[in-house]
C-alpha positions as CSV (number, residue, x, y, z in Angstrom):
1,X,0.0,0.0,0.0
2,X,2.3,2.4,0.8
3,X,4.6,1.7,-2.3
4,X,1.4,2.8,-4.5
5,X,0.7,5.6,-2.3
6,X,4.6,6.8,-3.1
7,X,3.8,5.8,-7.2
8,X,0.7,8.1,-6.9
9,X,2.7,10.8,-5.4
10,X,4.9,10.9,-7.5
11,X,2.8,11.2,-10.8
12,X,0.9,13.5,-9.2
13,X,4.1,15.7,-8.4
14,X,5.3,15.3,-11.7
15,X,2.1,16.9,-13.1
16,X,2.7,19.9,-10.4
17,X,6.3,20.1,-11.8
18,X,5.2,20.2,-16.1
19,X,1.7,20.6,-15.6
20,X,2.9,24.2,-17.6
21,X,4.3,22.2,-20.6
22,X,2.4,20.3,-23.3
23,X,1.7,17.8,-20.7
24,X,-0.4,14.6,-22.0
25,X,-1.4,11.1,-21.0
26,X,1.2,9.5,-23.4
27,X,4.1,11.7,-22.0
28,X,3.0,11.2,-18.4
29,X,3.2,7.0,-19.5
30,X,6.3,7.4,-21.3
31,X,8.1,8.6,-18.4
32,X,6.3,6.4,-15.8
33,X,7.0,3.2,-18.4
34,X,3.4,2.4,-18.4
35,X,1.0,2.0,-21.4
36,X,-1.5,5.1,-21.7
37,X,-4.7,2.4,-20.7
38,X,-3.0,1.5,-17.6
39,X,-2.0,5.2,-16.6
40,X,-5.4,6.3,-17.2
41,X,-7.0,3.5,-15.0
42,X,-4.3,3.8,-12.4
43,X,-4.8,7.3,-11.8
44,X,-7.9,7.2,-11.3
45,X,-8.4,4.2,-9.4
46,X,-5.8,5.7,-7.1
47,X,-7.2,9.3,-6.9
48,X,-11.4,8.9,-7.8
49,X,-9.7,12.3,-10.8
50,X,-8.8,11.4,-14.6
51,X,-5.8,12.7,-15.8
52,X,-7.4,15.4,-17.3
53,X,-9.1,16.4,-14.2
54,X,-5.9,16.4,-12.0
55,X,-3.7,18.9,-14.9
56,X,-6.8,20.9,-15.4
57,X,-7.3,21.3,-11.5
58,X,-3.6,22.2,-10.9
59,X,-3.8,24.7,-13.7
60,X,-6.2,26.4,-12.3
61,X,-4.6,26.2,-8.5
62,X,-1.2,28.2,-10.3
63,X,-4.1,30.6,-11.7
64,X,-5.6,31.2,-9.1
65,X,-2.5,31.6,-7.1
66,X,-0.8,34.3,-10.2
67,X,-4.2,36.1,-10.0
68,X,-4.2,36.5,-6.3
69,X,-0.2,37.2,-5.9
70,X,0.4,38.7,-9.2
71,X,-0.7,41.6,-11.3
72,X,-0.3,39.4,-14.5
73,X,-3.1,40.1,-17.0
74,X,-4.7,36.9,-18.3
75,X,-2.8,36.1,-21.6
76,X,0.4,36.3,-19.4
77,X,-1.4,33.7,-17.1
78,X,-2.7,31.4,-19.4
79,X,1.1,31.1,-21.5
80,X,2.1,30.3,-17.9
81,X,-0.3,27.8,-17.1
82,X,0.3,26.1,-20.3
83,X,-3.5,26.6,-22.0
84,X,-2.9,29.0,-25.1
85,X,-6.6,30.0,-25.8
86,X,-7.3,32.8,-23.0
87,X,-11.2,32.4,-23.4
88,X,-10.7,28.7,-22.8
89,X,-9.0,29.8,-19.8
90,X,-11.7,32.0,-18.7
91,X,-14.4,29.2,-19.5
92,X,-12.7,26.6,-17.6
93,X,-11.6,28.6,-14.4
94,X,-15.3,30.0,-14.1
95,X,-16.4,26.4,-14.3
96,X,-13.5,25.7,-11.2
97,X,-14.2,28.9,-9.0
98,X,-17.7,29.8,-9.7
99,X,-16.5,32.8,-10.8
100,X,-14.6,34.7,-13.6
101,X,-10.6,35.6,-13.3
102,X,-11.6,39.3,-12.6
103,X,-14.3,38.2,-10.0
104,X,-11.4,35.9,-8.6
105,X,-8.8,38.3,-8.4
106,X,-10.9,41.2,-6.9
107,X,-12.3,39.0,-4.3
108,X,-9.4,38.3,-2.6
109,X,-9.3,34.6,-2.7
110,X,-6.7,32.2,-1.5
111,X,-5.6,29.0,-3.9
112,X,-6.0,25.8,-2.5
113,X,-4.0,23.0,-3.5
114,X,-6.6,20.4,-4.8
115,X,-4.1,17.8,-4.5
116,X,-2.0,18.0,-1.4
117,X,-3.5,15.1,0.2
118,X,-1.1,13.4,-2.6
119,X,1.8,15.5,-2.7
120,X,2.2,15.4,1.1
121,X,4.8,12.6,1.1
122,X,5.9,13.4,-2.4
123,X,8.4,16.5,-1.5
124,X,7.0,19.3,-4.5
């Protein structure tokens, strides 16, 4: 149990260390050496999240976090984050946060980590 807790851990913190790249299934397997079926059903047996649900959902922690500790305007954000369409961004974080960038940033907000229950034992 506890070496598949580590395994988890450590996917999961090397999605927190890229997850601003052209991250994907297939390069998460290739460096892991697993097929993209078994990564898929791995991490989500293991954390309840898809893959996409996990990159998406640290994404949107780091943009939350630069719109809260930065004054970065949103195209500046979203080259950061790795997502290149800035109304995509927008979209997607009002479908996280309930809320808009703007609406985020003025409210004061603070990011939470969706993942740290993972990353706990996994130094980041």
């Amino acid at each position: 149990m506890e070496a598949e807790e580590g395994r988890i851990g450590k996917i999961i913190k090397y999605i927190y260390e890229n997850y601003d790249r052209e991250l994907s299934l297939s390069v998460l397997s290739e460096e892991f050496h697993f097929t993209t079926v078994y990564m898929s059903h791995y991490i989500k047996k293991e954390t309840g999240y898809t893959f996409l649900e996990i990159l998406t959902s640290v994404r949107m922690y780091y943009a939350a976090k630069y719109l809260t500790e930065t004054k970065m305007k949103n195209g500046e954000i979203c080259s950061r984050i790795g997502i290149s369409d800035e109304r995509y961004f927008g979209q997607i974080f009002k479908k996280n946060y309930g809320m808009t960038p703007y609406e985020y940033r003025k409210s004061g907000s603070q990011a939470v980590n969706p993942f740290q229950k993972f990353t706990e034992t996994t130094q980041l």
